[in-house]
PDB file of N, CA, C and O in Angstrom:
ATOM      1  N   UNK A   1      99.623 135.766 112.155  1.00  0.00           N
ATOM      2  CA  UNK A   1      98.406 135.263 111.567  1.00  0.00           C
ATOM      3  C   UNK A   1      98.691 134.791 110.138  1.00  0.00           C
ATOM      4  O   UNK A   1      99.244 135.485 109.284  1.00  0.00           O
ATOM      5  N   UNK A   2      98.330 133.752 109.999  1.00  0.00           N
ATOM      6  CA  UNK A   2      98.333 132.900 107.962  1.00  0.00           C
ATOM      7  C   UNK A   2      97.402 132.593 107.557  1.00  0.00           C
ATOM      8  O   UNK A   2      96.829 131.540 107.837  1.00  0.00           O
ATOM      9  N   UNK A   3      96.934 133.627 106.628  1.00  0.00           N
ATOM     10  CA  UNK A   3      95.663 133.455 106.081  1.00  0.00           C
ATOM     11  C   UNK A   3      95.410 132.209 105.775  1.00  0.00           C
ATOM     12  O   UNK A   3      94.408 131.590 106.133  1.00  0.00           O
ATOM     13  N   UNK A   4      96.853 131.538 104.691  1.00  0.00           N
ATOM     14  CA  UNK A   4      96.292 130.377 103.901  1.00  0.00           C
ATOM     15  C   UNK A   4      96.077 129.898 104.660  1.00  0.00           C
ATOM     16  O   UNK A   4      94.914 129.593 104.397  1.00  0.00           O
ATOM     17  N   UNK A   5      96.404 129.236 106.159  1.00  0.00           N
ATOM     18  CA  UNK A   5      96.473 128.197 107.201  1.00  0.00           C
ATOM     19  C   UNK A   5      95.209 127.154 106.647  1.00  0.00           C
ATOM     20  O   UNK A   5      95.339 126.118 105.996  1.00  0.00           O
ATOM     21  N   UNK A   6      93.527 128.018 107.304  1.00  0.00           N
ATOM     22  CA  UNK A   6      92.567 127.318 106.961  1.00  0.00           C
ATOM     23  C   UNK A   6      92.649 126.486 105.484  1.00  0.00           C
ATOM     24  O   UNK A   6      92.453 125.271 105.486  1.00  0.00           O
ATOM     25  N   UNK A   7      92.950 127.214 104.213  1.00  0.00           N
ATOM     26  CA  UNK A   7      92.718 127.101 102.976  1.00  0.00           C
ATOM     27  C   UNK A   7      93.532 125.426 102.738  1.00  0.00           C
ATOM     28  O   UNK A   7      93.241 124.500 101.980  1.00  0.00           O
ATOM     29  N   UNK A   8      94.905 125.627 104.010  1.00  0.00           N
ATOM     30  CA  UNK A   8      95.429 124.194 103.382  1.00  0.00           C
ATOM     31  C   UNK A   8      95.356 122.745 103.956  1.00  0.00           C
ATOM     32  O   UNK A   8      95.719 121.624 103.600  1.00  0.00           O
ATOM     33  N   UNK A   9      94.512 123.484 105.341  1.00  0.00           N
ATOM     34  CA  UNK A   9      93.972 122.815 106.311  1.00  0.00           C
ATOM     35  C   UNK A   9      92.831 121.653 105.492  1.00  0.00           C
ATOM     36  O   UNK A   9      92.519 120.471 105.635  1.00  0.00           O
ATOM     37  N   UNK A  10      92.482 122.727 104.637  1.00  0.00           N
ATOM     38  CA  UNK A  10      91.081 122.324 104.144  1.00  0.00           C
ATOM     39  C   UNK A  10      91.427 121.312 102.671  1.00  0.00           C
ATOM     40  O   UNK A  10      90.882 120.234 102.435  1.00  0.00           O
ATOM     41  N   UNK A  11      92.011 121.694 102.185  1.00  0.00           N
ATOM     42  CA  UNK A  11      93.227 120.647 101.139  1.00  0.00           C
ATOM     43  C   UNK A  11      93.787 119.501 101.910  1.00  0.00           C
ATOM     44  O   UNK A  11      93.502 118.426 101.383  1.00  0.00           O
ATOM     45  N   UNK A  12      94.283 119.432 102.669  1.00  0.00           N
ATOM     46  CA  UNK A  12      94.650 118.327 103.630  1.00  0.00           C
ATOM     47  C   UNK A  12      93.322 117.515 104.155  1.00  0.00           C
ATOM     48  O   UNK A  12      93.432 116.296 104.020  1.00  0.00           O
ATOM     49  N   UNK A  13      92.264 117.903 104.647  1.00  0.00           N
ATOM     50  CA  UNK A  13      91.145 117.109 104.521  1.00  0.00           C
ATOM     51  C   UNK A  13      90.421 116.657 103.430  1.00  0.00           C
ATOM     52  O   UNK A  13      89.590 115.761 103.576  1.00  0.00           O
ATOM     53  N   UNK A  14      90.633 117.159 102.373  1.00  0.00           N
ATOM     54  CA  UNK A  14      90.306 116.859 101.195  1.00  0.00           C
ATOM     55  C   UNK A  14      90.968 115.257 100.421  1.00  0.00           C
ATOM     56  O   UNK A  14      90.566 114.178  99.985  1.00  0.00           O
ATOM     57  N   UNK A  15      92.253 116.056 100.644  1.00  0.00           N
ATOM     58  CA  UNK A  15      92.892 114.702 100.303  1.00  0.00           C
ATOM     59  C   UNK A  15      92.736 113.275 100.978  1.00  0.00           C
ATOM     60  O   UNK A  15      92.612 112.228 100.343  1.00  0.00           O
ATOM     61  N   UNK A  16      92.766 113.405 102.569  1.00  0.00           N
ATOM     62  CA  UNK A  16      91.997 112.735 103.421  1.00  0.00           C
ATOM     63  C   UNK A  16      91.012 112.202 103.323  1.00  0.00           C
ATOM     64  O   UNK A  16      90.888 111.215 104.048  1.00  0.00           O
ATOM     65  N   UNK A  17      90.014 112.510 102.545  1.00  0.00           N
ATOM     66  CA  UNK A  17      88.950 111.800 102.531  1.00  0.00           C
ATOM     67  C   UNK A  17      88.687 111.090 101.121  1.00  0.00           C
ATOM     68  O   UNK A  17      87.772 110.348 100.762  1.00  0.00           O
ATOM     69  N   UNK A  18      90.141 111.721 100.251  1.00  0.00           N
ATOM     70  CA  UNK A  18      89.937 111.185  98.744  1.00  0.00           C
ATOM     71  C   UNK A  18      90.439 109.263  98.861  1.00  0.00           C
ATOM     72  O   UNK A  18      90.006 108.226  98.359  1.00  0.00           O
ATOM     73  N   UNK A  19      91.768 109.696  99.994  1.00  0.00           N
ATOM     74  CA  UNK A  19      92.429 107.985  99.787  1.00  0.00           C
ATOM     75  C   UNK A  19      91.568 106.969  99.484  1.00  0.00           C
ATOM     76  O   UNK A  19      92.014 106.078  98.761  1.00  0.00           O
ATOM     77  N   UNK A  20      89.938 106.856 100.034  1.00  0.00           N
ATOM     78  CA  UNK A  20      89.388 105.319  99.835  1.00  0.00           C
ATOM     79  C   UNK A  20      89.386 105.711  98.094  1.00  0.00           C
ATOM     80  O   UNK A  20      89.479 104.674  97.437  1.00  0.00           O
ATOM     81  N   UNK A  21      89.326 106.595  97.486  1.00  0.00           N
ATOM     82  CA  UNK A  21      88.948 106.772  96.008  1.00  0.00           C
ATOM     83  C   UNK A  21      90.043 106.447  95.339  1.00  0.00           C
ATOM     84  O   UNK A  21      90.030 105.864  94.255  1.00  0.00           O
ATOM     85  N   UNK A  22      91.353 106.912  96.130  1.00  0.00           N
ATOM     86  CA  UNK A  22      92.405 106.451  95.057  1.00  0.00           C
ATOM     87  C   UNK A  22      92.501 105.071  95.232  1.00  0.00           C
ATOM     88  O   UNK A  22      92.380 104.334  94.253  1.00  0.00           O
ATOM     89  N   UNK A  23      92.677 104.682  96.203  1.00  0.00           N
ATOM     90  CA  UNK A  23      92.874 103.062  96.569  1.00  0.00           C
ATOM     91  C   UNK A  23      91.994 102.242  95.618  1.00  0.00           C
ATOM     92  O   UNK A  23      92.485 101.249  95.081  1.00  0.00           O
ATOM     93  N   UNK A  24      90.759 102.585  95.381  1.00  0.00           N
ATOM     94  CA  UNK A  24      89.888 102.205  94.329  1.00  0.00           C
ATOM     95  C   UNK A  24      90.238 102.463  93.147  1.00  0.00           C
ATOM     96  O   UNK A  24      90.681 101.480  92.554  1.00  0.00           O
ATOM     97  N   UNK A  25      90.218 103.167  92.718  1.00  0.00           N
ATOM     98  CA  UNK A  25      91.207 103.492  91.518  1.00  0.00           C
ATOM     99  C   UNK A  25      92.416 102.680  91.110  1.00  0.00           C
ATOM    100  O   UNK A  25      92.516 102.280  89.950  1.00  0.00           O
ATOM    101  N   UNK A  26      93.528 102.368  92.208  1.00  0.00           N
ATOM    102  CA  UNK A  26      94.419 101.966  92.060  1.00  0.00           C
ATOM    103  C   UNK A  26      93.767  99.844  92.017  1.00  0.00           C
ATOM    104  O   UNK A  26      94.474  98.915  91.627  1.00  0.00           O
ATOM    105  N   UNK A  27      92.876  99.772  92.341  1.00  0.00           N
ATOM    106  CA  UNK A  27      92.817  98.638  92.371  1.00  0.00           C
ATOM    107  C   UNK A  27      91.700  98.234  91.315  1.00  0.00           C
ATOM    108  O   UNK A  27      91.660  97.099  90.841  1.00  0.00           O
ATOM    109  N   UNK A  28      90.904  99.111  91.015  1.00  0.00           N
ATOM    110  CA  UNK A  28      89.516  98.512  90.196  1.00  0.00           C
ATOM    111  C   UNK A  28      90.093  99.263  88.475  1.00  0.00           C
ATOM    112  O   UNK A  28      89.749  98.764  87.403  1.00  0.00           O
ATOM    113  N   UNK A  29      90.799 100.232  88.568  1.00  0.00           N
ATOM    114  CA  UNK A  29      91.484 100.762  87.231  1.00  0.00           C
ATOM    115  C   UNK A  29      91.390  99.374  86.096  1.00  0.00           C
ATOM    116  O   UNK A  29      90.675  99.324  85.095  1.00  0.00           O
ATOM    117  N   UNK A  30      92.228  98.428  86.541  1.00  0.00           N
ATOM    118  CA  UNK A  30      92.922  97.928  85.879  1.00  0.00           C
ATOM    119  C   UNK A  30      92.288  96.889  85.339  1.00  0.00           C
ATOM    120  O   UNK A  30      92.602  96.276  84.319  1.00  0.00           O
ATOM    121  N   UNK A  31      90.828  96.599  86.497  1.00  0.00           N
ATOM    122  CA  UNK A  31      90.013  95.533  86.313  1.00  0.00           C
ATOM    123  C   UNK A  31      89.045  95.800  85.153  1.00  0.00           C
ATOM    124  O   UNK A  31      88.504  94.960  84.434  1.00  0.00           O
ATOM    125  N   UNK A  32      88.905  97.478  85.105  1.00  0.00           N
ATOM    126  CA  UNK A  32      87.990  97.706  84.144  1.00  0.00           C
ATOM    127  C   UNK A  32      88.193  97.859  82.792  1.00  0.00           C
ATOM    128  O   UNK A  32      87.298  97.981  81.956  1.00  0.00           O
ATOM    129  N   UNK A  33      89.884  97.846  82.495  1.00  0.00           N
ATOM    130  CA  UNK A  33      90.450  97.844  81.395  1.00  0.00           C
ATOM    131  C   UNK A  33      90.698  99.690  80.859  1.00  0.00           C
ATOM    132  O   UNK A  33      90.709 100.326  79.805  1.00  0.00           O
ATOM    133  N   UNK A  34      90.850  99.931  82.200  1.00  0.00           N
ATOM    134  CA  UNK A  34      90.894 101.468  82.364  1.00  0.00           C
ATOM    135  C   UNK A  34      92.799 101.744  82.728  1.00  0.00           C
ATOM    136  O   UNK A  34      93.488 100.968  83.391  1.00  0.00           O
ATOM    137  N   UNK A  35      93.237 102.912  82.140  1.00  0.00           N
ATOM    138  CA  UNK A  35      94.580 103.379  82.634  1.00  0.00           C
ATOM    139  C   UNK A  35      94.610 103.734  84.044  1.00  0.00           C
ATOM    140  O   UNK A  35      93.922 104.655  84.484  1.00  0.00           O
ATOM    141  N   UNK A  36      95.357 103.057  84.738  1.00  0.00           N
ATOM    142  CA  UNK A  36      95.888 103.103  85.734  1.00  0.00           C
ATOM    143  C   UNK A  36      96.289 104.657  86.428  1.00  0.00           C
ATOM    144  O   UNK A  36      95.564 105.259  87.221  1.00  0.00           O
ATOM    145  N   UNK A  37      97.357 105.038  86.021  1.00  0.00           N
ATOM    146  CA  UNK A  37      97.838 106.666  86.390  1.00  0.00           C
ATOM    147  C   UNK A  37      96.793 107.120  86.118  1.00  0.00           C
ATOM    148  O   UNK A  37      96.483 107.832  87.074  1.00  0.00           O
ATOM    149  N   UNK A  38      95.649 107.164  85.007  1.00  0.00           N
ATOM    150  CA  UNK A  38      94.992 108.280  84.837  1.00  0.00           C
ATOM    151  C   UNK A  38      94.272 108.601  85.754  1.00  0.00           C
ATOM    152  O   UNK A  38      94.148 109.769  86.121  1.00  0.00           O
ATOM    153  N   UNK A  39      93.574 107.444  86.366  1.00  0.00           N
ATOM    154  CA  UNK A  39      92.392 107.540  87.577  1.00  0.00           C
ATOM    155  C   UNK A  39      92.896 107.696  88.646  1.00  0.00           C
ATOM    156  O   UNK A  39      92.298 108.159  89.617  1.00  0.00           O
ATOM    157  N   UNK A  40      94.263 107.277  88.632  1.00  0.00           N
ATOM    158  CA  UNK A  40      95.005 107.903  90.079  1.00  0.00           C
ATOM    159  C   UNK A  40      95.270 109.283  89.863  1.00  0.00           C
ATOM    160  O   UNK A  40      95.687 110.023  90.753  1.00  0.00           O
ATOM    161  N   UNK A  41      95.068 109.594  88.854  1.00  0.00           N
ATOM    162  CA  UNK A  41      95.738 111.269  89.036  1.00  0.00           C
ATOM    163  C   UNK A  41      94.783 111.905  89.124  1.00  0.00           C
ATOM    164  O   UNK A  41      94.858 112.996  89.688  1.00  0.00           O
ATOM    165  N   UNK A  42      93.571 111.450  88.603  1.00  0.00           N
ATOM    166  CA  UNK A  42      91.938 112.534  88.815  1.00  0.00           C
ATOM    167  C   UNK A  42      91.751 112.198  90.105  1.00  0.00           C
ATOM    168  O   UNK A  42      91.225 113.128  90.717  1.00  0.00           O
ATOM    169  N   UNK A  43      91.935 111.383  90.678  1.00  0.00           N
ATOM    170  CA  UNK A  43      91.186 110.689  92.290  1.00  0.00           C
ATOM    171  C   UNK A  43      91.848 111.862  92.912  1.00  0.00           C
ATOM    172  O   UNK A  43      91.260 112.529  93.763  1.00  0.00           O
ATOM    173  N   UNK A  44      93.643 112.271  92.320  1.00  0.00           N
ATOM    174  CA  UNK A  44      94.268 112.467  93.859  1.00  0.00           C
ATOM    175  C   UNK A  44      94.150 114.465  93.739  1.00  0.00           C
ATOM    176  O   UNK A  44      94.622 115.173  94.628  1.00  0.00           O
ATOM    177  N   UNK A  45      93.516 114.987  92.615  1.00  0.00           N
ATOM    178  CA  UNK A  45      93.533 116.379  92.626  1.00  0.00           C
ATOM    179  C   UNK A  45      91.825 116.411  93.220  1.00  0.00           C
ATOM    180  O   UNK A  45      90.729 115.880  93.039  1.00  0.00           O
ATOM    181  N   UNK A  46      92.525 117.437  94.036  1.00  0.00           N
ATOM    182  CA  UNK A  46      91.606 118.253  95.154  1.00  0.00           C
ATOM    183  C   UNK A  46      90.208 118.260  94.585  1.00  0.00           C
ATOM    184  O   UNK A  46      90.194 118.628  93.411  1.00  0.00           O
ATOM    185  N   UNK A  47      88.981 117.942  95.112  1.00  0.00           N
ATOM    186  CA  UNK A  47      87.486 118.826  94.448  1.00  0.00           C
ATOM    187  C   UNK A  47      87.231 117.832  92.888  1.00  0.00           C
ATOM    188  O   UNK A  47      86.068 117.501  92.658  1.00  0.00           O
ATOM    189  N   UNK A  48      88.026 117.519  92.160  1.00  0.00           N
ATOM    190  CA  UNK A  48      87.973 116.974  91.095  1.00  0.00           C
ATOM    191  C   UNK A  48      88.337 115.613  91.341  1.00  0.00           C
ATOM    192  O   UNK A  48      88.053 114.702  90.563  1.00  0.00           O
ATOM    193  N   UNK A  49      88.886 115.480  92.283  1.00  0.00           N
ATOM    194  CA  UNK A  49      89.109 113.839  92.622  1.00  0.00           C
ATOM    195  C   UNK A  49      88.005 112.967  92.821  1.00  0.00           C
ATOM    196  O   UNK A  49      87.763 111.838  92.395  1.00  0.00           O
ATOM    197  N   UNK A  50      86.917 114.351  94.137  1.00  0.00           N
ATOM    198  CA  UNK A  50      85.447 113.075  94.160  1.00  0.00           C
ATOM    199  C   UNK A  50      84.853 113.199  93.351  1.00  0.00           C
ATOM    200  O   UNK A  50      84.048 112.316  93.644  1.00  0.00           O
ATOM    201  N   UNK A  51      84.412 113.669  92.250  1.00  0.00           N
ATOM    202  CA  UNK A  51      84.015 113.527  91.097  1.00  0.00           C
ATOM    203  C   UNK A  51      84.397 112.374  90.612  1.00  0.00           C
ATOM    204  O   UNK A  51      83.622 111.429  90.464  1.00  0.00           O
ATOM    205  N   UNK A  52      85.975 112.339  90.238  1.00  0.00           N
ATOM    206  CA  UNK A  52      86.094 111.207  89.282  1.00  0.00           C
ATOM    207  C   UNK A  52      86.508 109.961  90.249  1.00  0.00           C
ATOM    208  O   UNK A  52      86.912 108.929  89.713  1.00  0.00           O
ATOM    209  N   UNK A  53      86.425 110.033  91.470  1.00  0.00           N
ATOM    210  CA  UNK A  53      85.980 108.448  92.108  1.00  0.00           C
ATOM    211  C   UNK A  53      84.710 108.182  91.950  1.00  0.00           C
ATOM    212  O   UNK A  53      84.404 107.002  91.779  1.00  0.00           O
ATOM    213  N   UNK A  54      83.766 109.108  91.967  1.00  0.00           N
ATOM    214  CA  UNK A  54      82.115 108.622  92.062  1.00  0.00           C
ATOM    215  C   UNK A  54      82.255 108.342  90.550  1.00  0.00           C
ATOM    216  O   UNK A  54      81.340 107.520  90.532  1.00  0.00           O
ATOM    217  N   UNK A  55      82.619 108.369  89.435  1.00  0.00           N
ATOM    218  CA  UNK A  55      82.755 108.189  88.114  1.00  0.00           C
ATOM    219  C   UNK A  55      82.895 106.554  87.907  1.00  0.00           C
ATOM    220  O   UNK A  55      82.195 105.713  87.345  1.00  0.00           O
ATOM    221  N   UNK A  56      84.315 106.511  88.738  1.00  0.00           N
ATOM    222  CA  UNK A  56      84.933 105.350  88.269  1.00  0.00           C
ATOM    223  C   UNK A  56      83.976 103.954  89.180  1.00  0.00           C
ATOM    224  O   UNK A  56      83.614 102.848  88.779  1.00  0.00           O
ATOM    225  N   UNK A  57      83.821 104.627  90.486  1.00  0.00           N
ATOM    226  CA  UNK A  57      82.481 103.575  91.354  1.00  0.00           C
ATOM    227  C   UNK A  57      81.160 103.426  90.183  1.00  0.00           C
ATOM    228  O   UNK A  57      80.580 102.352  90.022  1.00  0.00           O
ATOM    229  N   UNK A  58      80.870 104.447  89.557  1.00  0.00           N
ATOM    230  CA  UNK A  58      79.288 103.840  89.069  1.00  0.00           C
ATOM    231  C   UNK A  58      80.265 102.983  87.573  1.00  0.00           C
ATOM    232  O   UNK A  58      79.377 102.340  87.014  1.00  0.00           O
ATOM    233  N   UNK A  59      80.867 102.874  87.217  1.00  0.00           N
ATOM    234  CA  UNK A  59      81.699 102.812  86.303  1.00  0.00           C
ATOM    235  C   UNK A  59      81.441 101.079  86.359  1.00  0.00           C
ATOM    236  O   UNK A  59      80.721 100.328  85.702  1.00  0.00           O
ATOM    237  N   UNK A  60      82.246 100.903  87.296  1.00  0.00           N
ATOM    238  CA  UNK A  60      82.472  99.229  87.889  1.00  0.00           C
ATOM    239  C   UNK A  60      80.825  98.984  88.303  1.00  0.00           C
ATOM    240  O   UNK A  60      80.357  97.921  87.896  1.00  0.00           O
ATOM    241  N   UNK A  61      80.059  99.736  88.954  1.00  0.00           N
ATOM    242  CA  UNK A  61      78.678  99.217  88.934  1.00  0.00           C
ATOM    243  C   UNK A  61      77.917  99.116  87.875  1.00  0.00           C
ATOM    244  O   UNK A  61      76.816  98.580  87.756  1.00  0.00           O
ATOM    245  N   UNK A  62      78.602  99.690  87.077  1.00  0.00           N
ATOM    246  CA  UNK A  62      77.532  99.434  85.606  1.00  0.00           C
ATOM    247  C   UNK A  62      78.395  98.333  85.055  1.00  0.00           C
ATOM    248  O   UNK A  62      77.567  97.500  84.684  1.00  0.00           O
ATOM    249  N   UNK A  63      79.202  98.014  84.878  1.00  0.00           N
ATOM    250  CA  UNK A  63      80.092  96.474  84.451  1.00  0.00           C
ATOM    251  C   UNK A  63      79.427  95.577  85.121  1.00  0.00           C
ATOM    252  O   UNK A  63      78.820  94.670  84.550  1.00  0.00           O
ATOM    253  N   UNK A  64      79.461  95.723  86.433  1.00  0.00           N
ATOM    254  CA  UNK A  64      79.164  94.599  87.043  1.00  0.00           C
ATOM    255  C   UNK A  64      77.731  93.717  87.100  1.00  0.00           C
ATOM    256  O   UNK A  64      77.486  92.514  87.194  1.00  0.00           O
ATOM    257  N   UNK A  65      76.921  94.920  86.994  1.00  0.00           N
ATOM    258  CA  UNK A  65      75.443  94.971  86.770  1.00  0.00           C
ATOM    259  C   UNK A  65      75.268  94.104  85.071  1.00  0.00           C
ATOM    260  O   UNK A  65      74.667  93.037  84.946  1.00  0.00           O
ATOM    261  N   UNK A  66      75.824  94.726  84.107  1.00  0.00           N
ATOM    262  CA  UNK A  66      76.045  94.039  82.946  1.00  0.00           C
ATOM    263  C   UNK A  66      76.416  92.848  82.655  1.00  0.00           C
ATOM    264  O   UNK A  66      76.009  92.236  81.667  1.00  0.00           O
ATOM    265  N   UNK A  67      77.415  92.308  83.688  1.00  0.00           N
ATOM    266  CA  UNK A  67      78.295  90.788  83.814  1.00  0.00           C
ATOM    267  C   UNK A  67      76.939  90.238  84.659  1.00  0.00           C
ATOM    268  O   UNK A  67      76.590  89.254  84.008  1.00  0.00           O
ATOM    269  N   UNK A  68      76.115  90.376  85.659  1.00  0.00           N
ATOM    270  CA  UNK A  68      75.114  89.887  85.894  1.00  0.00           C
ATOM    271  C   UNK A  68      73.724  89.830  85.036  1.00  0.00           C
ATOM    272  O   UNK A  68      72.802  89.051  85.278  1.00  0.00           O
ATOM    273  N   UNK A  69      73.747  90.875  83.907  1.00  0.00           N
ATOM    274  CA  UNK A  69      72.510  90.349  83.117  1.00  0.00           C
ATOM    275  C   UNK A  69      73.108  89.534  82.355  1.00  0.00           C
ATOM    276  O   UNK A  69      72.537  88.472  82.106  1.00  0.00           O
ATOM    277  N   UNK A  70      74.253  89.773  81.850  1.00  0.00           N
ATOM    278  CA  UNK A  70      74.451  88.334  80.759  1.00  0.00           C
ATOM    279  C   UNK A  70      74.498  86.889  81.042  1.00  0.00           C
ATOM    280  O   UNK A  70      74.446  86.048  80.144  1.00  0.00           O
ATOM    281  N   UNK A  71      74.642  86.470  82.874  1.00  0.00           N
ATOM    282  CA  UNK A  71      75.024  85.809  83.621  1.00  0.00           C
ATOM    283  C   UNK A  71      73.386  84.839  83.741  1.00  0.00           C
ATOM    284  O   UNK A  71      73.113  83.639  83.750  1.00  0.00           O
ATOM    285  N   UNK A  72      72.347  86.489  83.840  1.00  0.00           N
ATOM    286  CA  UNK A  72      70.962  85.967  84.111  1.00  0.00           C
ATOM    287  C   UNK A  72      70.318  85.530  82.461  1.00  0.00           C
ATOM    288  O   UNK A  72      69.482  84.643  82.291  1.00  0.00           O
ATOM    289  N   UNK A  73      70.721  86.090  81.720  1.00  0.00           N
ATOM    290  CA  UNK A  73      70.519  85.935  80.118  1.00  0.00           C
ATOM    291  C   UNK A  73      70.937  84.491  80.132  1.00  0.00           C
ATOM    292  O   UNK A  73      70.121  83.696  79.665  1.00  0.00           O
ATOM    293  N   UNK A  74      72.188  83.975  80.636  1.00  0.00           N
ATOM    294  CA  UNK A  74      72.699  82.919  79.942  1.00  0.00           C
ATOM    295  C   UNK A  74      71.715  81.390  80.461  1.00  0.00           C
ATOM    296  O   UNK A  74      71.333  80.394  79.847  1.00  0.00           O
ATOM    297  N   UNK A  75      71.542  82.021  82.362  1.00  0.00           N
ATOM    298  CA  UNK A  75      70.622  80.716  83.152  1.00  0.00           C
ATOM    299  C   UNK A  75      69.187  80.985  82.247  1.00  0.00           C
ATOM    300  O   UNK A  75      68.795  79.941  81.726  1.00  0.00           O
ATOM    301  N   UNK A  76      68.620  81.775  82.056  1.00  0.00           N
ATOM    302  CA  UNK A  76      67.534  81.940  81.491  1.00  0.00           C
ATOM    303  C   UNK A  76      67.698  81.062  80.175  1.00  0.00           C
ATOM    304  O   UNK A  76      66.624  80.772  79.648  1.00  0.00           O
ATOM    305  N   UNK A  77      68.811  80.598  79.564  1.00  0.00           N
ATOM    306  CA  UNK A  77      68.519  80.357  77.940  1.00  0.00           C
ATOM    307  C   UNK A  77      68.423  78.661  78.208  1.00  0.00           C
ATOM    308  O   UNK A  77      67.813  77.846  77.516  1.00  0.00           O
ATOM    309  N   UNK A  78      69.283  78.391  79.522  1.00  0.00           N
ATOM    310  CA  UNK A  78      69.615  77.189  80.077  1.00  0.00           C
ATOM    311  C   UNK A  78      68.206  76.335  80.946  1.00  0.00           C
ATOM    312  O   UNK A  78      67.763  75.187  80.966  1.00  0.00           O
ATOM    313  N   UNK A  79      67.895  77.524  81.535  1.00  0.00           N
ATOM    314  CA  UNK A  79      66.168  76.779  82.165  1.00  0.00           C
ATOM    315  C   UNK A  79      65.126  76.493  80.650  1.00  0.00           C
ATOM    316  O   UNK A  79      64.404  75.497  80.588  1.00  0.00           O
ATOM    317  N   UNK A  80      65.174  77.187  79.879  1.00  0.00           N
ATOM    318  CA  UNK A  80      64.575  77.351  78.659  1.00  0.00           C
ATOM    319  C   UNK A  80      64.444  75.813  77.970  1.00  0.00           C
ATOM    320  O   UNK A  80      63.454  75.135  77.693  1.00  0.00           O
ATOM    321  N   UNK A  81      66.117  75.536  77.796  1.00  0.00           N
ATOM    322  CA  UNK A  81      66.355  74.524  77.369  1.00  0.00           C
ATOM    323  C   UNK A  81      65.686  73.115  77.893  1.00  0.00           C
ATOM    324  O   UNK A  81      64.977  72.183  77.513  1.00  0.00           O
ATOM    325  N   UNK A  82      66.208  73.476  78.716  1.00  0.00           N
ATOM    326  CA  UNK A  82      65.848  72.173  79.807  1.00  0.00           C
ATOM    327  C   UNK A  82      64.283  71.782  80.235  1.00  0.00           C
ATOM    328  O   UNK A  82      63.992  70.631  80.559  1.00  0.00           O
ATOM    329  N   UNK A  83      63.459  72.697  80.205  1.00  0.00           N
ATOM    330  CA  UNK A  83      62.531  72.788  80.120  1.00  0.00           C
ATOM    331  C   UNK A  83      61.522  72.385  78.873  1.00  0.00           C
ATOM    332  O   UNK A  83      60.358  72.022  79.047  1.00  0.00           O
ATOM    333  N   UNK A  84      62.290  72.534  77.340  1.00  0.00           N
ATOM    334  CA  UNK A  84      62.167  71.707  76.230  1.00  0.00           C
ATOM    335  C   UNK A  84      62.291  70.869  75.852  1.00  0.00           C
ATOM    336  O   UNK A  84      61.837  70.582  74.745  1.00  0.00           O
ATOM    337  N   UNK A  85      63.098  69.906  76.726  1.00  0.00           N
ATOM    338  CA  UNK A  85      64.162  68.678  76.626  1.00  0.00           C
ATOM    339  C   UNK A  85      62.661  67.861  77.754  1.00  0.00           C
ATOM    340  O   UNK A  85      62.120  66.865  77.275  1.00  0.00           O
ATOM    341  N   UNK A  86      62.229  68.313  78.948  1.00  0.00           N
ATOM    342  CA  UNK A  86      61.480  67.425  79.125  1.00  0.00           C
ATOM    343  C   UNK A  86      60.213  67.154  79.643  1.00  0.00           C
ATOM    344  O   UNK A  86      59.775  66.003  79.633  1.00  0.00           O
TER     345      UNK A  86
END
């Protein structure tokens, strides 16, 4: 009988379910002007990994959300214009 058996069973699913987080990490890190290793190394430790994937996901959703108000700021200044012009 091995006690740990379950315990690493359960670490092994863990990690398992972290990969879409590191993969994200490894790919959106760099976009966000974020260190690379660092977010791969929080993604890939146990329990603390989904934490800091759900971190780095709202992370890029709040950038992205931001690159779209300035996007809607900018058509807004442009209908504005155009709208003065005739």
């Amino acid at each position: 009988m091995n006690p740990g058996g379950p315990f690493f069973a359960n670490v092994i699913a863990l990690l398992i379910l972290q990969i879409p987080f590191i993969v994200a990490a490894v790919w959106l890190a760099p976009k966000m002007g974020a260190r690379r290793w660092l977010w791969i190394s929080l993604t890939a430790i146990p329990f603390l990994g989904l934490f800091a994937g759900y971190a780095l996901i709202f992370r890029v959703a709040g950038a992205v959300l931001d690159k779209l108000n300035r996007v809607l700021d900018k058509l807004n200044l442009l209908l504005k214009n155009a709208k003065e012009r005739y």
